[in-house]
N, C-alpha and C positions, 0 to 999 in steps of 0.2 A: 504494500500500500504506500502509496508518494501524498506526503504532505506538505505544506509548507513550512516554511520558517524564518526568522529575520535576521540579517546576519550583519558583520560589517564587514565592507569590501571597499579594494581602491581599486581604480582603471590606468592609474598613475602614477609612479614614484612620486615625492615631496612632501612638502611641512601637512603638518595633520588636517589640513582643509581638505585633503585630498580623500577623507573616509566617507562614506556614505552608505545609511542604511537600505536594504534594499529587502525584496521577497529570493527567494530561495528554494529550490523542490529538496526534499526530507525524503529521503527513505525509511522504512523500516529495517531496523538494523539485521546485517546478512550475519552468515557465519562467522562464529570470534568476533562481534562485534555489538558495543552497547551506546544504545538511545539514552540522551541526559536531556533532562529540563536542568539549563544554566540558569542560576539564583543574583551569580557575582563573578566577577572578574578580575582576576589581578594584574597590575600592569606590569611586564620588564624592560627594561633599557633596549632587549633586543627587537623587540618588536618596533621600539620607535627607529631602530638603524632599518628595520625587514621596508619598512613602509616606506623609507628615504631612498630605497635602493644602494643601503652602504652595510649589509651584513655580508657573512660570508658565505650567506648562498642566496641568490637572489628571488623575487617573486615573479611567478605565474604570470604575465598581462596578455588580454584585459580580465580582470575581475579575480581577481586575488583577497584571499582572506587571510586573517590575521590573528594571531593571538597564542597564546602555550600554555595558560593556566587558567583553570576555574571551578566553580564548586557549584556543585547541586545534587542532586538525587535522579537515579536510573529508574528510567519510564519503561525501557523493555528491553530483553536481551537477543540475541540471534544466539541460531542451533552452535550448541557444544559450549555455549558457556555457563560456564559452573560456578564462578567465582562470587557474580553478582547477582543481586534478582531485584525487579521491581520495587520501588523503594528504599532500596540503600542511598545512604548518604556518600557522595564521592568526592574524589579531586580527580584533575589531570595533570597533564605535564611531563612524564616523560615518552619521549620516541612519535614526536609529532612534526610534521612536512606541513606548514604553514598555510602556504598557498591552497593546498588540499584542504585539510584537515583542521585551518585557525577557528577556535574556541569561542572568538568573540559571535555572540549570536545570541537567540534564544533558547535554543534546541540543537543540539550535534548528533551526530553519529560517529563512533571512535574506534579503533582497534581495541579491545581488552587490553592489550600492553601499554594502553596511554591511559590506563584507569585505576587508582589508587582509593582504595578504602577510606573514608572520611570519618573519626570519629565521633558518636553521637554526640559526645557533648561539646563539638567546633561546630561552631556557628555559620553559616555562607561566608561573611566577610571577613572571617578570622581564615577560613579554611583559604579562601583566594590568594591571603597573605601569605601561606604555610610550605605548600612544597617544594617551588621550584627554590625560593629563596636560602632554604635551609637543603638544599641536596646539596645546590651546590657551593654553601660555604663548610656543609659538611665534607663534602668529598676532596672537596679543593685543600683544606685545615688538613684533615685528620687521615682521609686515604691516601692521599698525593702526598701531603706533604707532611705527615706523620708527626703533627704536633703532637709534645707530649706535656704533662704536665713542670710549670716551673718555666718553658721556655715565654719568652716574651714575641709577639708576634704582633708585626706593624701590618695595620686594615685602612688602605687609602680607601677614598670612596665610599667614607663609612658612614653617609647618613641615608645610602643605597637601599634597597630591599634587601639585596646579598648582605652590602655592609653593616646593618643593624644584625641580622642572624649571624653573619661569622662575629662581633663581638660578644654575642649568648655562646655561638658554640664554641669562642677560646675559654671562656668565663667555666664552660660547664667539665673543660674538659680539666682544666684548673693550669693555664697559660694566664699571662698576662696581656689583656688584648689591648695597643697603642691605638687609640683613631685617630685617623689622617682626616681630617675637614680643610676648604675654601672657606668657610663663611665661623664668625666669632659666635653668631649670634645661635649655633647650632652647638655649642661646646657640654652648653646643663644638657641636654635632653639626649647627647651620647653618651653622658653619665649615667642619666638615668636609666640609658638602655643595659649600661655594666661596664661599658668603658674603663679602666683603671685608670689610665691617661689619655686627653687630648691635645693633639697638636695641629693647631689653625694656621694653615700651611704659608696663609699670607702674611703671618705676622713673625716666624721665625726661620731658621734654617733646620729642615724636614732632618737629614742625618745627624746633624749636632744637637736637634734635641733629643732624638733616639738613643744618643749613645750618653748624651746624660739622664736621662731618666734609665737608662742598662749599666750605670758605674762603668761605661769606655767598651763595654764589649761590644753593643750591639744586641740587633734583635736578634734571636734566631729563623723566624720566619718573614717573608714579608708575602702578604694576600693584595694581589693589584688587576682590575681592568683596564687598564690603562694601555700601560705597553709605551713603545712609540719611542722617539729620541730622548725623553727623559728618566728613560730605564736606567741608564748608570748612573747618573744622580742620586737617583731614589735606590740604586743598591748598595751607593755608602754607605745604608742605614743598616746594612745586614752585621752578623757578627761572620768569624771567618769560619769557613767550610758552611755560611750560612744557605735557606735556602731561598729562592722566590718563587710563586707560586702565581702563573699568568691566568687571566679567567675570562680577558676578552682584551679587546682591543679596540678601545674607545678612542685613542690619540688618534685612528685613523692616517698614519705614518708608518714608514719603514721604521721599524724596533734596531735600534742599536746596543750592541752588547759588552756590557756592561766588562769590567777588566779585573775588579777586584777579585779573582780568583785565590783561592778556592771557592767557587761560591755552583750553588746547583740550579739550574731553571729549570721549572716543568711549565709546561702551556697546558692547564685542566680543560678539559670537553665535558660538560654533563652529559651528552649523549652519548657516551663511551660508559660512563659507568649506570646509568641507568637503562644500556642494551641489553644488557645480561638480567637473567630471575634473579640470582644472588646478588647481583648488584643493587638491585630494584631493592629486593628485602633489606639488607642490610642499610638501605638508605629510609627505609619506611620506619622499620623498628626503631631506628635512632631516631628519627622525629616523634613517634607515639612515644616512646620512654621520655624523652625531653618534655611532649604537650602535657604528660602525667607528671612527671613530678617538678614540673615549672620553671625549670631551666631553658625550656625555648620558651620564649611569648611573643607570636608573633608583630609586630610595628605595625599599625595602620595609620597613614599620616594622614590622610585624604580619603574620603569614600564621597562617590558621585553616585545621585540617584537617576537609574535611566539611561538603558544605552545611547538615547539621545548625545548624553552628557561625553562619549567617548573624543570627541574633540578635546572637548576642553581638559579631560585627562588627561590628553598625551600631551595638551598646552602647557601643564604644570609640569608633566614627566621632564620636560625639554627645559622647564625654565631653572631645575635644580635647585626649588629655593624651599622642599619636602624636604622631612625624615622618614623614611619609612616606605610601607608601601601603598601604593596609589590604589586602591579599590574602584570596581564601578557596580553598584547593583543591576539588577534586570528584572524587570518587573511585569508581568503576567497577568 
């Protein structure tokens, strides 16, 4: 049976004027495959590069959709799946192809492998916050780059969705989490996210205050989207054999590499470790143990009623002047 549904779609790369809601034909979901009524929406940074035509893989044209996380509850499942039934509460977010398969809508149809159990007691807008942002400050932290407890680990772009989660998950793992902020007027409310130290990038020198707040050694980690020609700079800040941990590539520039060796880079993909079951699980369970005993909570800086409102979300996304993560609800 073919229904509709409302989705958001561009004909165009560029600045967010370019989104437009439109109708949409729904299937009923085929095999391995589950139907969601979308509640909320979480916004990531990459979606606003997917829309600009600056990520690293490009969009579908004409009519491309958009989006990689959100939360709602499964309307119906297709033959062979066992996982979910009718009424469960979900997320999305990993192993999704954009242009296909973007989330932003009313109603999706998804592979099971891009469908995550929602715990009863997360809320839509709490869940929208939850996964992607915490996979991959988990994976990027603690698989990739094997933070342990005691070490000190500098988080640029920390008033991020990623970068509010990776300061709970150095905090939880019992690291010392530095946040790197642009702006002063964000310094309380990354304390209050768990911050130990913040450093407001326009007011001091980023490695010399690392390595005094570290007694001269240095961090041992450093967590960056960034990348770009300012990479050796910012890997003064490391201690030696330190390591840095890349999560995207926001400078939008050839990366220059950095010379203070001994030092290790890794470039993290959440879509590598969230390919695999075991990888999926291990990244689920450490989110449900964190949402239970309160060491994650997820940041919502912003919540827009109305996918109407999706413009103006990505307006704020863009303007960086949020903590947290951007939510949009969807209303039925």
């Amino acid at each position: 049976m073919t229904t509709e549904a409302r989705a958001v779609l561009f004909h165009r790369t560029g600045d967010p004027d370019v989104l437009t809601i439109e109708r949409v034909r729904l299937d009923d979901p085929g095999p391995g495959e589950v139907r969601i009524r979308v509640d909320a929406l979480g916004l990531n940074r990459a979606e606003a590069l997917f829309r600009a035509g600056r990520y690293y893989y490009q969009p579908t044209l004409p009519a491309s959709r958009l989006g990689y996380e959100a939360a709602g509850v499964v309307e119906s499942v297709g033959a062979g799946v066992t996982e979910f039934a009718p009424g469960d509460p979900v997320l999305t977010g990993p192993q999704i192809e954009m242009s296909a398969q973007g989330v932003y809508g009313d109603r999706i149809v998804l592979p099971v492998e891009s469908v995550i159990p929602r715990p009863a007691s997360v809320d839509a807008v709490t869940g929208a916050a939850t996964w992607l942002t915490y996979a991959t400050a988990y994976g990027g932290l603690v698989e990739t780059g094997g933070l342990r407890p005691g070490e000190h680990v500098v988080i640029t772009a920390a008033s991020s969705g990623v970068g509010t989660a990776a300061i709970q998950v150095a905090a939880r793992t019992g690291a010392v989490p530095i946040a790197v902020t642009r702006s002063g007027d964000k310094r309380r409310r990354l304390r209050d996210v768990g911050a130990a130290h913040v450093i407001v990038a326009s007011e001091v020198d980023v490695p010399e205050e690392v390595r005094r707040l570290t007694g001269g050694r240095g961090a041992e980690l450093i967590f960056d989207p960034v990348a770009g020609p300012e990479l050796p700079a910012l890997a003064e800040a490391a201690s030696v054999a330190g390591t840095i941990v890349l999560y995207g590539w926001l400078g939008g520039q050839p990366m220059l590499m950095p010379l203070n060796w001994p030092l290790t880079i890794h470039g993290y993909a959440n879509g590598h470790l969230s390919a695999t079951v075991s990888g999926r699980r291990r990244i689920n369970r450490y989110i449900e143990a964190g949402l239970r005993d309160g060491g994650l909570r997820p940041v919502v800086g912003k919540v827009f009623t109305g996918l109407e409102r999706i413009v103006d979300a990505h307006r704020l996304m863009e303007s960086n002047t949020h903590v947290g993560k951007i939510v949009v609800t969807v209303e039925h």
